[in-house]
KEZA-344324 format. One record per atom (N, C-alpha, C, O): residue in three letters; x, y, z. Coordinates in pm, whole numbers, padded with zeros to 5 digits, always signed. Atoms other than C-alpha are relative to their C-alpha. Last residue first. Example, Ala and Ser with C-alpha at 12.3 -4.5 7.8 and 13.67 -1.06 7.14 Angstrom:
// KEZA-344324
Ser-00082-00119-00006
Ser+01367-00106+00714
Ser-00077+00109+00073
Ser-00026+00220+00090
Ala+00089-00119+00000
Ala+01230-00450+00780
Ala+00090+00120+00000
Ala+00194+00118+00066
//
This chain:
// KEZA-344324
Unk+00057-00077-00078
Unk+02671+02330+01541
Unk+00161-00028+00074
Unk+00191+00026+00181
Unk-00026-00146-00003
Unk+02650+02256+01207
Unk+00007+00071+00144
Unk-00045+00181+00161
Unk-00113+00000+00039
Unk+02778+01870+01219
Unk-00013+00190-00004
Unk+00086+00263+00001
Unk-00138+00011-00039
Unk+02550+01794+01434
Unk+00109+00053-00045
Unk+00201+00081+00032
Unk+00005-00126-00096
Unk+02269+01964+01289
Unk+00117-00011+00112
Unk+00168+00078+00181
Unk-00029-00114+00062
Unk+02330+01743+00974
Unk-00013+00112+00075
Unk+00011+00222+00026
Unk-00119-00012-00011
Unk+02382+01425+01165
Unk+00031+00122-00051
Unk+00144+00168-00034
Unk-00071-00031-00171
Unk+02028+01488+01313
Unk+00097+00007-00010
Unk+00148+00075+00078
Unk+00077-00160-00053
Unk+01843+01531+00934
Unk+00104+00040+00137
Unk+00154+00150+00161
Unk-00069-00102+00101
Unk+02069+01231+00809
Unk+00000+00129+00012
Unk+00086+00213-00014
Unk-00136-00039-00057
Unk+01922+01027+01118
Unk+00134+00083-00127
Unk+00253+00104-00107
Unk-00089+00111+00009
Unk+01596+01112+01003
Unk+00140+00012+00052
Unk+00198+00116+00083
Unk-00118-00019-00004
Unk+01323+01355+01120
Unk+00063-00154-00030
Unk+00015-00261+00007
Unk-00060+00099-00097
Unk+00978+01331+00956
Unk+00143+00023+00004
Unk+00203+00055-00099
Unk-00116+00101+00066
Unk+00832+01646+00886
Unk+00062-00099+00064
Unk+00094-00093+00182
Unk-00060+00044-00090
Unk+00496+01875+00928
Unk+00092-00146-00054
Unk+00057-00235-00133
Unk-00039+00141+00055
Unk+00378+02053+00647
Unk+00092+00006+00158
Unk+00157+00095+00213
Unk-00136+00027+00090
Unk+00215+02352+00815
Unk+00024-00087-00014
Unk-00036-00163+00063
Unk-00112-00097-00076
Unk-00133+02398+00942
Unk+00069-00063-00060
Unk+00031-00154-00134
Unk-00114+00009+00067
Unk-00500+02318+00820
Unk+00138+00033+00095
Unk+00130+00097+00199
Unk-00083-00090+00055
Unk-00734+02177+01053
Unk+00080+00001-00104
Unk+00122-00104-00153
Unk-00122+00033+00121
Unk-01004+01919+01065
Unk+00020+00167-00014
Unk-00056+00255-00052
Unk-00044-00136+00022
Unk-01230+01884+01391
Unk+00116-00021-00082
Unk+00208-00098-00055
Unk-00134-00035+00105
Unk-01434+01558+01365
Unk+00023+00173-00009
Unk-00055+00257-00052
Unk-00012-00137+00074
Unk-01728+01487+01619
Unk+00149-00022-00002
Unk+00228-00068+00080
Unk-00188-00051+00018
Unk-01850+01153+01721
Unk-00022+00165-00072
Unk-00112+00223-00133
Unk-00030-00111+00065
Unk-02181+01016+01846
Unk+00146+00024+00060
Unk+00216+00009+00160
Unk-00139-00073+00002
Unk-02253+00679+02017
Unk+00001+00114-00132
Unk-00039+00081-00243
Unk-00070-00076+00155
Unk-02605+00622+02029
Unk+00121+00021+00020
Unk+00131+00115+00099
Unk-00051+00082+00088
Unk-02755+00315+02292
Unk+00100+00052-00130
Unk+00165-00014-00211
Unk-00053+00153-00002
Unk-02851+00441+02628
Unk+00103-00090-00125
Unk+00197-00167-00105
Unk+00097+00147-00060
Unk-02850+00772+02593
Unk+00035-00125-00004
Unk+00144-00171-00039
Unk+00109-00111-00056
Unk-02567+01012+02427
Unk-00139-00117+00012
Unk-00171-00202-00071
Unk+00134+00090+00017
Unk-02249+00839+02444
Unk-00092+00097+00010
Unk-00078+00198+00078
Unk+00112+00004-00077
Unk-01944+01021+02311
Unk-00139-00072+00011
Unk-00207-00106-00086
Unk+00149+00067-00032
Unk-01695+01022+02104
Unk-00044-00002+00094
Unk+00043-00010+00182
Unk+00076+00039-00118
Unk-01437+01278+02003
Unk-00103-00108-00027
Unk-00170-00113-00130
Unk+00105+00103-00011
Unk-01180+01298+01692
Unk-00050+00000+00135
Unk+00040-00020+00216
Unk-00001+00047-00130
Unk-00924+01555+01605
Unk-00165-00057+00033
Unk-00270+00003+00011
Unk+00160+00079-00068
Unk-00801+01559+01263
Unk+00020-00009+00135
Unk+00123-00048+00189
Unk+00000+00055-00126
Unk-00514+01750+01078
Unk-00093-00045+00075
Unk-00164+00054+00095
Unk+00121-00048-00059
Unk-00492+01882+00727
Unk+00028-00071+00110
Unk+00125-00145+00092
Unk-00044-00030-00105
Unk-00162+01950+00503
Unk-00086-00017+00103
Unk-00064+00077+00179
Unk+00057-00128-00078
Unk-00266+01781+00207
Unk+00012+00005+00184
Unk-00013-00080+00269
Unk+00096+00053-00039
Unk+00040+01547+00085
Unk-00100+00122+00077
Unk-00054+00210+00149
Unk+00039-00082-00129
Unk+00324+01700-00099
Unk-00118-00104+00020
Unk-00145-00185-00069
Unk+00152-00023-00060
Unk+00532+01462-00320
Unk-00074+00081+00086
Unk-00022+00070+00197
Unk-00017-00149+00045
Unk+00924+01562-00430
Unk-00206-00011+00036
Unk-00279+00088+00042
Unk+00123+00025+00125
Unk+01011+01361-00147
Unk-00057+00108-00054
Unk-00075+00217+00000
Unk-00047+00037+00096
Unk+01310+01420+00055
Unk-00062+00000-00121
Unk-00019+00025-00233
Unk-00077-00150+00035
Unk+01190+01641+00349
Unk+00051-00049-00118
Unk+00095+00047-00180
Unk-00226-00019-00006
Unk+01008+01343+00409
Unk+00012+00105-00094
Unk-00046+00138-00198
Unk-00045+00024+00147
Unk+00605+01412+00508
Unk+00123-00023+00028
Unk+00181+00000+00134
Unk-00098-00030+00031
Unk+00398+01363+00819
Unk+00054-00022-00120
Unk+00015-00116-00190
Unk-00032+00149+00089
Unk+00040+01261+00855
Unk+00138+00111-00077
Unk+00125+00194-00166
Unk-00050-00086+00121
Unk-00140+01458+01121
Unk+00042-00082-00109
Unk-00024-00183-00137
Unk-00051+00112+00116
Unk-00380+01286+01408
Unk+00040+00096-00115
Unk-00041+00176-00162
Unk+00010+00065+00126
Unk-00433+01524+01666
Unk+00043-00069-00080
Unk+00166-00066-00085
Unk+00154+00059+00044
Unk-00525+01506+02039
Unk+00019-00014-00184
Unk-00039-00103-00246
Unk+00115-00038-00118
Unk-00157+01546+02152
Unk-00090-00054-00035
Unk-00084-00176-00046
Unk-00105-00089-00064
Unk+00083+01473+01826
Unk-00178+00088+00110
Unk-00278+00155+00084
Unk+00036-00081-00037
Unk-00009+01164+01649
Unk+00000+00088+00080
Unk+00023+00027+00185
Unk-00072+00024-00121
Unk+00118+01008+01370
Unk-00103+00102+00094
Unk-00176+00187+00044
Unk+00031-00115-00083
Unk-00060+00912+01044
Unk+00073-00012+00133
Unk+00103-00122+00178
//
């Protein structure tokens, strides 16, 4: 997983014929009295997000 501001995503390669579910997590904790820690989980969907390689960067090099 990588993580981009508050959420945790989990990038794919533009190579692989695998998809992975697209979902995204954002995690709080908090104390509430002396002794409870409580958490809350916010899980999005949003677009396949991708890892860049240096194959990906020589290929915008070369189109531009």
């Amino acid at each position: 997983f990588a993580r981009l501001n508050k959420w945790f995503v989990l990038p794919i390669n533009d190579h692989s014929d695998v998809k992975v579910p697209n979902f995204s997590f954002n995690f709080n904790f908090f104390l509430h009295g002396d002794n409870k820690v409580c958490a809350s989980v916010d899980v999005q969907r949003h677009r396949y997000i991708y890892n860049l390689t240096n194959k990906d960067l020589e290929r915008t090099r070369s189109n531009s």
